[in-house]
C-alpha positions as CSV (number, residue, x, y, z in Angstrom):
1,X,-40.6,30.4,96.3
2,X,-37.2,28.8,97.1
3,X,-38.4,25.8,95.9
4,X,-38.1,27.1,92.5
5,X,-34.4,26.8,91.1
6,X,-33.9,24.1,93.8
7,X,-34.1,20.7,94.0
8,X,-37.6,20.4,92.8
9,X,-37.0,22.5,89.7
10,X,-34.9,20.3,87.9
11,X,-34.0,19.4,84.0
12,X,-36.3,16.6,85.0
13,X,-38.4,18.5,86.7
14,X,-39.1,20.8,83.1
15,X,-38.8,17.4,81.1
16,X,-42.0,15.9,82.9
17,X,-43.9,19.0,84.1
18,X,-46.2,21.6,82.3
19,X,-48.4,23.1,84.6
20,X,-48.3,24.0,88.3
21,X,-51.1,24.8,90.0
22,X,-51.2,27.7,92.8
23,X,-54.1,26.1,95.6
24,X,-57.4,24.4,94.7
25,X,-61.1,26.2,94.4
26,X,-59.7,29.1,96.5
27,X,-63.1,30.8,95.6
28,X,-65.7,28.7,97.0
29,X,-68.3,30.4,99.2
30,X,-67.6,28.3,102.3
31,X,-64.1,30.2,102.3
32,X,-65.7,33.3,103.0
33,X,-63.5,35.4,100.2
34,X,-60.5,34.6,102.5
35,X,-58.4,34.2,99.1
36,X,-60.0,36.8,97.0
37,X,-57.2,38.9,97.8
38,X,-54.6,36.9,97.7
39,X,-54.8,34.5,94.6
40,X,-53.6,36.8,91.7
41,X,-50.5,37.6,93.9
42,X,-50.0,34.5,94.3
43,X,-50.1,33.5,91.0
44,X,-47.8,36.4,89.7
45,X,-45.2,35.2,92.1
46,X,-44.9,32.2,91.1
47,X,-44.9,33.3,87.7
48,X,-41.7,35.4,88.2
49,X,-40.1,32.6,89.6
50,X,-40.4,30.2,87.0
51,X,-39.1,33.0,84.7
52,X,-36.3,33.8,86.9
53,X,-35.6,30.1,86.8
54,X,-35.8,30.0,82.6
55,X,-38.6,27.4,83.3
56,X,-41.4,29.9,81.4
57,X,-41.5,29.1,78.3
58,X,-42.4,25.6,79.1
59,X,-44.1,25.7,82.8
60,X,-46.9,27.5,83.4
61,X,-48.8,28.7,86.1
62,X,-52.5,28.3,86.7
63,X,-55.3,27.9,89.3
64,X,-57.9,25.2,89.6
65,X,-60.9,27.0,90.2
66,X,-64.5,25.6,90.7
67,X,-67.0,25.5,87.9
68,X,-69.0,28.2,90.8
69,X,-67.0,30.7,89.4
70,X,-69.2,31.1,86.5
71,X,-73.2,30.8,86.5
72,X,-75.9,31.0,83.9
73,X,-79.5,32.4,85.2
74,X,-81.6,30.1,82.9
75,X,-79.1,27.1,83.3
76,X,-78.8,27.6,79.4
77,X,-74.8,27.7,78.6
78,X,-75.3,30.9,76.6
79,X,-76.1,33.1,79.4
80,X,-73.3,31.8,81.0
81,X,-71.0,34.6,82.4
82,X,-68.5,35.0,85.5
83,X,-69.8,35.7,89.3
84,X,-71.4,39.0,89.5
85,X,-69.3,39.5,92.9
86,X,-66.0,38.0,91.5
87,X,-66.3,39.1,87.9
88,X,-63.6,41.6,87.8
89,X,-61.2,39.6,89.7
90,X,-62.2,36.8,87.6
91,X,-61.4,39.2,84.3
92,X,-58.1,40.0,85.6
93,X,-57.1,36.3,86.3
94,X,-58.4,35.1,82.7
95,X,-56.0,37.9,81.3
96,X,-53.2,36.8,83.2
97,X,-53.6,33.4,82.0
98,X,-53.9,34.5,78.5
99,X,-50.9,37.0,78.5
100,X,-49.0,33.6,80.1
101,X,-49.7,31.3,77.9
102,X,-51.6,29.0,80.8
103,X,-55.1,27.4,80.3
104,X,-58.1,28.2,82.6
105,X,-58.2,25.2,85.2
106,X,-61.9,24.1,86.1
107,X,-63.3,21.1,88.3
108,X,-66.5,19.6,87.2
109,X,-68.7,17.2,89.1
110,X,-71.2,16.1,87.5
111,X,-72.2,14.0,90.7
112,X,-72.1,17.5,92.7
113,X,-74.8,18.6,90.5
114,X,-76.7,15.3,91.7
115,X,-76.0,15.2,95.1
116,X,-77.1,18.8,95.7
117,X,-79.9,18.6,94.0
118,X,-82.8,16.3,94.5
119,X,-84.7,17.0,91.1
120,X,-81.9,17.1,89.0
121,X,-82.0,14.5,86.6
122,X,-79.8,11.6,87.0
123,X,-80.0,10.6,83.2
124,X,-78.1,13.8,82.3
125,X,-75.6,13.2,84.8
126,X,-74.1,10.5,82.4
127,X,-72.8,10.6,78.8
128,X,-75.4,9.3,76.1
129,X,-78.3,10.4,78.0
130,X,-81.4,10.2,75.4
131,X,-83.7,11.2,77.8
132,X,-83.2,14.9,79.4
133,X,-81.8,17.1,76.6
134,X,-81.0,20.2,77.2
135,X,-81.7,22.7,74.1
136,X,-79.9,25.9,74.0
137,X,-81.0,27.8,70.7
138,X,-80.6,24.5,68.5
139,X,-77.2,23.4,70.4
140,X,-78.6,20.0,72.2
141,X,-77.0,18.6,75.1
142,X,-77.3,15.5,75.9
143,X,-75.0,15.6,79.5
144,X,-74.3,18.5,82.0
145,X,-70.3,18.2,81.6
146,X,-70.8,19.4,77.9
147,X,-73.3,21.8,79.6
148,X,-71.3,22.9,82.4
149,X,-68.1,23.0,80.2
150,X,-69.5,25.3,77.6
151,X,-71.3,27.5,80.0
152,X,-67.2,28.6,80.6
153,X,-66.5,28.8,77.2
154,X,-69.8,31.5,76.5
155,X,-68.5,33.0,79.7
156,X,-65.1,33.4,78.0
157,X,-66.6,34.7,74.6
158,X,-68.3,37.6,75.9
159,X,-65.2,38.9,78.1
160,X,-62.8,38.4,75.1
161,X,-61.3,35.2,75.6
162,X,-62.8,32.9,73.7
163,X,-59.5,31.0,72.5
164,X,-58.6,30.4,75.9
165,X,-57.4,26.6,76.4
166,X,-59.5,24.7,79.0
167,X,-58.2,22.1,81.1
168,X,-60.3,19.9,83.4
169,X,-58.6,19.9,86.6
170,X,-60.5,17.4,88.5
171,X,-63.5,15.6,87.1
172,X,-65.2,12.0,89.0
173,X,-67.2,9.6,90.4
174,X,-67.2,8.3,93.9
175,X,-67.6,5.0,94.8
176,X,-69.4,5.3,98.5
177,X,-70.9,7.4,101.1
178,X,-73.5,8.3,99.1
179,X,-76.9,6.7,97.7
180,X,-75.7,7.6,94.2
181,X,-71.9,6.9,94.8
182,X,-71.4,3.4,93.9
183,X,-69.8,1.8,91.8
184,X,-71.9,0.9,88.7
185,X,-72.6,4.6,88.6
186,X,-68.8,5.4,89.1
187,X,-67.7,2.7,86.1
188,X,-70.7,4.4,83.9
189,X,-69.5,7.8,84.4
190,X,-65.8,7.3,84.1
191,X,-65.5,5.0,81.1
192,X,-68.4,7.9,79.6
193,X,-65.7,10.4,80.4
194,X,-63.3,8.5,79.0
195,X,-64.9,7.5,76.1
196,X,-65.3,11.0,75.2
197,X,-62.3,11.3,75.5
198,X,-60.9,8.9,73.4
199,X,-63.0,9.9,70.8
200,X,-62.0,13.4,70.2
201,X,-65.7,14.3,70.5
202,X,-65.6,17.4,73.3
203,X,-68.2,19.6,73.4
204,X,-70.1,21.4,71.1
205,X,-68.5,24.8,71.7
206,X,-65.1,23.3,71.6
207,X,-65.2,19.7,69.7
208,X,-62.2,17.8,69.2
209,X,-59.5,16.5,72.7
210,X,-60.6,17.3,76.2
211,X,-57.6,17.9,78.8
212,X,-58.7,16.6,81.3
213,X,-56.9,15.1,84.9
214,X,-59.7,11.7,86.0
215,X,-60.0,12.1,90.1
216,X,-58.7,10.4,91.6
217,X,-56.2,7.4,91.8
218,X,-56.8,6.1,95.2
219,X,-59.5,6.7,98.4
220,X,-58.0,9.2,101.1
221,X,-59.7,7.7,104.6
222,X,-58.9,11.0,105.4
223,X,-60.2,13.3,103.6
224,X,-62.2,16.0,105.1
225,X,-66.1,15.2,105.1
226,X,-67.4,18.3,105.4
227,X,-68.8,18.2,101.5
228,X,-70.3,14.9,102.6
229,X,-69.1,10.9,103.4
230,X,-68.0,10.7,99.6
231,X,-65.1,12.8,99.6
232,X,-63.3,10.0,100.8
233,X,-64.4,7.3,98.0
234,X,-63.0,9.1,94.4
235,X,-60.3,7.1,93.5
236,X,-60.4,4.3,90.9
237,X,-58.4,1.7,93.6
238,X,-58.9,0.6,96.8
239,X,-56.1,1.9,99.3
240,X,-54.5,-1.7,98.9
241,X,-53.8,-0.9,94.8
242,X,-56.5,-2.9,93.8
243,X,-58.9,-1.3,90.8
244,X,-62.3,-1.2,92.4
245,X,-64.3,-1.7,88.6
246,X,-63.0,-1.9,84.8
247,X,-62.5,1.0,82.9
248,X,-60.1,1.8,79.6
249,X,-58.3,4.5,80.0
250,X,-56.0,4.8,76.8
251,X,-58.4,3.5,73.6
252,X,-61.6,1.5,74.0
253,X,-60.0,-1.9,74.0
254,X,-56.9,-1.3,76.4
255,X,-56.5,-3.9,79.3
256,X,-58.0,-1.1,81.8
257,X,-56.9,-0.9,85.3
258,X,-54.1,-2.9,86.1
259,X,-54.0,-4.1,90.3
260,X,-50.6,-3.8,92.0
261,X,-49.1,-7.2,92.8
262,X,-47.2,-8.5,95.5
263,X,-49.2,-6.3,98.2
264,X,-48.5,-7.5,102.0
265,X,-51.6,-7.1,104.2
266,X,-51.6,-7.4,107.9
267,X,-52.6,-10.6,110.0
268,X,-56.1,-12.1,108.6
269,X,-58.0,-10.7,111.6
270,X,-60.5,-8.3,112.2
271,X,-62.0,-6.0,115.6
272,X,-65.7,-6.7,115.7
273,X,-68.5,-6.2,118.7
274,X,-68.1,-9.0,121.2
275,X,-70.9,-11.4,120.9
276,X,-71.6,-11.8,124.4
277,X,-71.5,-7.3,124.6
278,X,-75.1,-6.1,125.2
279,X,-76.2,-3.3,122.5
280,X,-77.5,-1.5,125.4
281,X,-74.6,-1.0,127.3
282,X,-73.5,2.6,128.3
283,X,-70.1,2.7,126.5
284,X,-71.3,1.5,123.1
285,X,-72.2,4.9,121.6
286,X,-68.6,6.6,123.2
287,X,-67.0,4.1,121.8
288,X,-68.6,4.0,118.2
289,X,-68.2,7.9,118.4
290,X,-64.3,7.6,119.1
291,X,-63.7,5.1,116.8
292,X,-65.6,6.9,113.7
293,X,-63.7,9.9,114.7
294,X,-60.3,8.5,114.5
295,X,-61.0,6.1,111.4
296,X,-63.2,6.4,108.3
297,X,-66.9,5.1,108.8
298,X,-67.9,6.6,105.5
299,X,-69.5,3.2,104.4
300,X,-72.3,3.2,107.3
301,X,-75.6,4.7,106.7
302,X,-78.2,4.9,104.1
303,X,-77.3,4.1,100.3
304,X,-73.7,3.4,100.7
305,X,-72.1,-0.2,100.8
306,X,-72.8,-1.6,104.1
307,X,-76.6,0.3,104.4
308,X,-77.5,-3.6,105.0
309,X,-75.5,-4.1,108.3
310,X,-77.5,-4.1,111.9
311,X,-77.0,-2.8,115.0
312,X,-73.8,-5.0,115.9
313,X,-73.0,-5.2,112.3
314,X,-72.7,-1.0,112.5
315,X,-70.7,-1.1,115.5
316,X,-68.4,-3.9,114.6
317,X,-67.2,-2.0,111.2
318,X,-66.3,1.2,113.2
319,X,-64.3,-1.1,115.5
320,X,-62.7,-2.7,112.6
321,X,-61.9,0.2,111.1
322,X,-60.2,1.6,114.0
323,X,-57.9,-1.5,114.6
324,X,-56.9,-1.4,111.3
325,X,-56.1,2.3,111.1
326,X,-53.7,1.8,114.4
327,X,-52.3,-1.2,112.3
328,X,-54.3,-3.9,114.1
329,X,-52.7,-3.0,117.4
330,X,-54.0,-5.0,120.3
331,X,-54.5,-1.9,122.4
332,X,-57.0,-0.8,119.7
333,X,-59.2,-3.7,120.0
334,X,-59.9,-2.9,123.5
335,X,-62.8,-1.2,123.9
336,X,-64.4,-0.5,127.2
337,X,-66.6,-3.0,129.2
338,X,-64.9,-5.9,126.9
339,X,-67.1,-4.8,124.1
340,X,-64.7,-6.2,121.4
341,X,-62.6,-8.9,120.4
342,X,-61.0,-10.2,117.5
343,X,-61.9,-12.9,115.6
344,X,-60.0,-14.6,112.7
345,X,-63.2,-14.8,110.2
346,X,-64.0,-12.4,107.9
347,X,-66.9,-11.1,108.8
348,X,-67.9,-9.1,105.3
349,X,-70.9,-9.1,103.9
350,X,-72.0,-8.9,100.1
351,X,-71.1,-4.8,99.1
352,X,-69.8,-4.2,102.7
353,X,-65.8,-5.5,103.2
354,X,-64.0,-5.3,106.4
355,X,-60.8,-4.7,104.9
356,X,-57.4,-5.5,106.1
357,X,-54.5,-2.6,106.6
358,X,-51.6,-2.8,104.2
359,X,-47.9,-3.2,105.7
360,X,-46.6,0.2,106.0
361,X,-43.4,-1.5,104.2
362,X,-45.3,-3.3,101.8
363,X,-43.6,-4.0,98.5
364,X,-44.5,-3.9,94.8
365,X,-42.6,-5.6,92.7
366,X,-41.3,-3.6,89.8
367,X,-41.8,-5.2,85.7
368,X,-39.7,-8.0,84.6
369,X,-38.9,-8.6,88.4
370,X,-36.8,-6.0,88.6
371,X,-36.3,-3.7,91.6
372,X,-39.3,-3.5,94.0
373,X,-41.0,0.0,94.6
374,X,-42.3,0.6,98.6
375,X,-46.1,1.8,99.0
376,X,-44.6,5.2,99.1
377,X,-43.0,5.0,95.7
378,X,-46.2,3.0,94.1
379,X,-47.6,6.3,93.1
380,X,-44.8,7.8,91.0
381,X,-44.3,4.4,89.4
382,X,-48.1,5.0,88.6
383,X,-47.0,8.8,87.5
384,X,-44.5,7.6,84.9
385,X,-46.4,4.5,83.6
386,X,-50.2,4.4,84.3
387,X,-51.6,6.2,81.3
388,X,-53.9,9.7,82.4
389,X,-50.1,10.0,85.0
390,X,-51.8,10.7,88.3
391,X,-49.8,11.5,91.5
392,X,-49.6,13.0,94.6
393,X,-46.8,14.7,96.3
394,X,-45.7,18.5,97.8
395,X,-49.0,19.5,97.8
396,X,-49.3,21.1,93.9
397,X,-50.6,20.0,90.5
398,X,-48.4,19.2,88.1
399,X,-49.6,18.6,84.2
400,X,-47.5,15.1,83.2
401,X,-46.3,14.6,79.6
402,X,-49.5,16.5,78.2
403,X,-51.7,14.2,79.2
404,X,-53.3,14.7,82.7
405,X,-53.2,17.1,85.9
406,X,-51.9,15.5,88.6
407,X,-52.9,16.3,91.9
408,X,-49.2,16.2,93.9
């Protein structure tokens, strides 16, 4: 709580900031209730602090929860209601927010809803869908977001809090690591999303602007991958800055995603499998196995971008993406039994890139050829300019100018 009245919490601080956000989905069931406890605390604390620091009236406190925390026995959004084994705590955190002024925070996947489930329908997964509609009573969905979204608002109603704002705390497409993470699906989702958006349509329990935060700006190579290889494939750039498909953002005919210039990349060179290596030696699969382990191999295996690579093809990316990671050190490209070498061809493949490290130091040149920014600072020049304000910093979410929840 020191942070609160220090540094952090500036004039600046209350001029750019409307939400922070105390952890992320501390309810899901692979946490075991760990933070069923401790959450509403938590959230009361910092609370108190903000007052104490006469932030209040403009700063609130909320908590991104996961859309599990509600359910709906028929899958219809009017039966929707809260957990029957968190419900009261659930109750007690809705009131809080209420009596605060704060929305309720929920991340929606519609890919989740895919992934996990082999007979959902991928049609309603996407905005405009004609073909699965969903009729609750006479209200017809046409996509599970509207579904999933108004499933919360009916779960609200009937507890007494139906007026409660809603913001979307984290809501995506991956790009990889997944047979339906790519990126005509991602572009189709997002600009969907964001079309939605633009229009002021919402949903049919609560028409008009969505608040919503668009996850995520960049990949994280290393991201846990316990949810699956995805995790590490959200973001709407590549590490290096570069947008990875178009999408408008602001109104339907904005420029879109702009790439960051002046990016410095490492030497043009690349760890692959030695040609003259035998597949069969012993130390192949130690080495592939250390060299996932310690880098991101996310875009090996079936459906994802290099699903087309063989045997050597397989091995060579894990090497590459190894050297890379230690910033193309030569120790890194020494694998036993002279299984590797580097080569100075780049030995990509249609959907599957070997991709070069960044400079740690790389620099970004600021508008008008002004003052550069480092790869550090790329992101906040990205929080102040890029339009939905993403960022990433201290670990807590931070609502930007109205517009967008930032994950920091």
């Amino acid at each position: 709580m020191s942070c609160v009245g220090g540094d952090l919490f500036t004039s600046n601080f209350e001029l750019f900031t409307r939400y922070v956000a105390v952890g992320n989905e501390p309810f899901l069931s692979s946490y075991n209730g760990s933070f069923l406890g401790t959450t509403l605390p938590a959230l009361r604390n910092i609370q108190s602090a903000l007052t104490k620091a006469g932030l209040s009236p403009r700063v609130k406190v909320t908590v991104p929860l996961n859309a599990d925390v509600y359910e709906s026995p028929t899958n219809l959004p009017s039966d929707g209601d809260f957990r029957s084994d968190i419900h009261d705590l659930m109750l007690s955190i809705v009131k809080f927010l209420s009596d605060n002024g704060a929305p309720f925070t929920v991340n929606i996947y519609p890919f989740i809803s895919l992934y996990s489930d082999p007979n959902f329908p991928l049609g309603f997964a996407f905005f405009g869908n004609k073909s699965f509609p969903l009729n609750d009573g006479g209200t017809i969905y046409d996509n599970v977001f509207d579904a999933n979204h108004d499933t919360l608002i009916w779960a609200l109603q009937k507890n007494g809090y139906g007026s409660l704002p809603v913001v979307i705390g984290e809501i995506g497409w991956p790009t990889d690591g997944d047979k339906n993470a790519n990126l005509n699906y991602a572009q189709q989702f997002n600009q969907g999303f964001m079309d939605s958006v633009i229009s002021n349509k919402g949903t049919p329990l609560r028409p008009g602007y969505v608040d919503a935060y668009l996850f995520s700006l960049i990949d994280e190579d290393a991201k846990s991958i316990q949810p699956g290889n995805f995790e590490r494939h959200w973001g709407l750039f590549y590490l290096d800055g570069q947008p990875k498909y178009a999408v408008s953002l602001v109104t339907a005919n904005s420029k879109g995603l702009v790439p960051a210039r002046d990016v410095h990349y490492l030497a043009r060179q690349w760890c692959i499998m030695s040609p003259s290596a035998s597949l069969d030696d012993p130390q192949v699969g130690p080495s592939v196995s250390y060299a996932c382990a310690n880098a991101d191999c996310t875009s090996l295996g079936y459906g994802t971008s290099c699903e087309n690579l063989d045997a050597r093809g397989n091995i060579s990316y894990a090497f590459n993406s190894y050297y890379q990671q230690n910033n193309q050190l030569e120790s890194a490209c020494k694998f036993p039994n002279n299984l590797s070498v580097v080569i100075n061809n780049d030995p990509s493949t249609g959907t599957c890139k070997f991709r070069i490290m960044i400079q740690g130091q790389a620099v970004i040149s600021g508008a008008g050829g002004g003052k550069g920014f480092s790869r550090s600072s790329l992101v906040v020049f990205i929080l102040v300019f890029f339009p939905l304000y993403f960022c990433d910093f201290l670990g807590l979410k931070l609502k930007v100018y109205g517009l967008g929840f930032c994950d920091f």
